[in-house]
C-alpha positions as a printed Julia matrix, in Angstrom:
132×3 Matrix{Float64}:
 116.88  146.99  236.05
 120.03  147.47  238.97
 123.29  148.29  238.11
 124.25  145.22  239.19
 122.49  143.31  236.84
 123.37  145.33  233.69
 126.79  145.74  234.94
 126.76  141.33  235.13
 125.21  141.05  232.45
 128.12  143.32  230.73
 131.03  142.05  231.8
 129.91  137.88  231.8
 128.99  138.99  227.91
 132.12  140.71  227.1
 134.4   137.96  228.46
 132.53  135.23  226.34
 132.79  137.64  223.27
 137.25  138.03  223.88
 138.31  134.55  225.35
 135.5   132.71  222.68
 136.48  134.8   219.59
 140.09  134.04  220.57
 139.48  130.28  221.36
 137.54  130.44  217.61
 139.47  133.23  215.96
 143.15  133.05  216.82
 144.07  129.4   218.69
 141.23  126.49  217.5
 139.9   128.17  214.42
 142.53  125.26  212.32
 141.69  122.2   214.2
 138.21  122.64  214.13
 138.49  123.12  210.38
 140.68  120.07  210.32
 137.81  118.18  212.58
 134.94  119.19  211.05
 135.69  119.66  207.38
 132.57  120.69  205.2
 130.4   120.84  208.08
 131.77  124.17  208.66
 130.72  127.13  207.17
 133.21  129.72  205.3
 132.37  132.63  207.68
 129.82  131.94  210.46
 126.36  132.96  210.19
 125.93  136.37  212.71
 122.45  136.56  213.53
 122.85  132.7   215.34
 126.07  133.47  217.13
 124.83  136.99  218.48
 121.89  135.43  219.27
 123.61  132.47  221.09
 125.86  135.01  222.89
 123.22  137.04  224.13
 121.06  134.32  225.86
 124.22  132.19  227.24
 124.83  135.04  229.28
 121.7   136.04  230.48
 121.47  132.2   231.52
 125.09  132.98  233.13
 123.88  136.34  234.76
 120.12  134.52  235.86
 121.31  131.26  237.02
 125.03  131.87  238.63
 125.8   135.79  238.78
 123.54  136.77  240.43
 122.65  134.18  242.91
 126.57  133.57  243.86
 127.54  134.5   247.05
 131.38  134.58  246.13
 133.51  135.1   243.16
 134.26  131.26  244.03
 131.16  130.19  243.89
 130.35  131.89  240.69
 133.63  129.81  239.26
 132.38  127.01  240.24
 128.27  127.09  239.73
 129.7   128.79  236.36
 132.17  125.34  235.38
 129.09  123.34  236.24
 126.67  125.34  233.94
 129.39  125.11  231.26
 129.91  121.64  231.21
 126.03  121.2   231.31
 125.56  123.17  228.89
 128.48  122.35  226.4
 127.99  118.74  227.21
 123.92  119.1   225.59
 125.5   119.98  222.37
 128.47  117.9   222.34
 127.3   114.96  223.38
 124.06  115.18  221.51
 126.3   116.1   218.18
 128.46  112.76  218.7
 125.47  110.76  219.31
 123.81  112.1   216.08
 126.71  113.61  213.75
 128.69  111.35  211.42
 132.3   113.48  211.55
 132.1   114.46  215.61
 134.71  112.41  217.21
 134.72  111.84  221.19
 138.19  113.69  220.7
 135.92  116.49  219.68
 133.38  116.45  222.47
 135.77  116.25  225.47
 137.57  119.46  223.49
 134.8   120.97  223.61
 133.4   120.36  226.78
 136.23  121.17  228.6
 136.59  124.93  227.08
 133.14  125.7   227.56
 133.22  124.43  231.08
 136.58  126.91  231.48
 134.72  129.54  229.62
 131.65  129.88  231.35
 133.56  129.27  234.49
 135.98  132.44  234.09
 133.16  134.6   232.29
 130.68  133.92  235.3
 133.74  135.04  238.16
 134.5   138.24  235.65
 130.31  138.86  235.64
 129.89  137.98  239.73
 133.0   140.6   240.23
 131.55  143.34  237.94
 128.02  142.89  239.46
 129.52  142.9   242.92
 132.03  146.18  242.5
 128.79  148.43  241.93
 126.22  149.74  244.17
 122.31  150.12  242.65
């Protein structure tokens, strides 16, 4: 495996891990409570989220990393992905889930298509800064 693509795959997983634990940890952690009520657990389960973490940026890395010519690409291919991505879950959990408002979905959707966006430009300029 290159440097680039460890060093990619490094950086596009250590964004999601700051700006999401913030997003989830410091600033949204209330509403979402408020939102979602019982349907959220205490303390999330690890083994899921490190497992969700993990793939989502290999997908990131595979699909618009890599691939990108340009750190403005990567923004971009990376907002798409996001909202593609985001907008499987969310729109699938307000079609299905009693409790998950559109309020919710658009939230959503429009942080993870800002997060995968700014983790896939910090992942395309890691990749890009190091020679194999």
């Amino acid at each position: 495996m290159s440097k680039k693509v460890i060093f990619g795959y490094l950086g596009t997983l250590f964004a999601f891990l700051v700006l999401d634990g913030l997003w989830l940890g410091v600033f949204m952690g209330p509403t979402y409570k408020s939102l979602l009520g019982p349907l959220m657990l205490d303390q999330p389960r690890l083994l899921p989220a490190a497992l969700f973490y993990l793939l989502y940026a290999i997908g990131c890395v595979v699909f618009v990393v890599l691939p990108s010519g340009s750190w403005q690409r990567a923004a971009r291919l990376g907002a798409l992905l996001g909202l593609v991505a985001y907008g499987t879950y969310d729109l699938s959990n307000w079609a299905t889930l009693q409790g998950w408002s559109a309020g919710l979905a658009v939230m959503d959707m429009a942080w993870g298509t800002f997060l995968t966006a700014a983790c896939c430009t910090v992942g395309h300029l890691c990749a890009h800064r190091v020679r194999n």
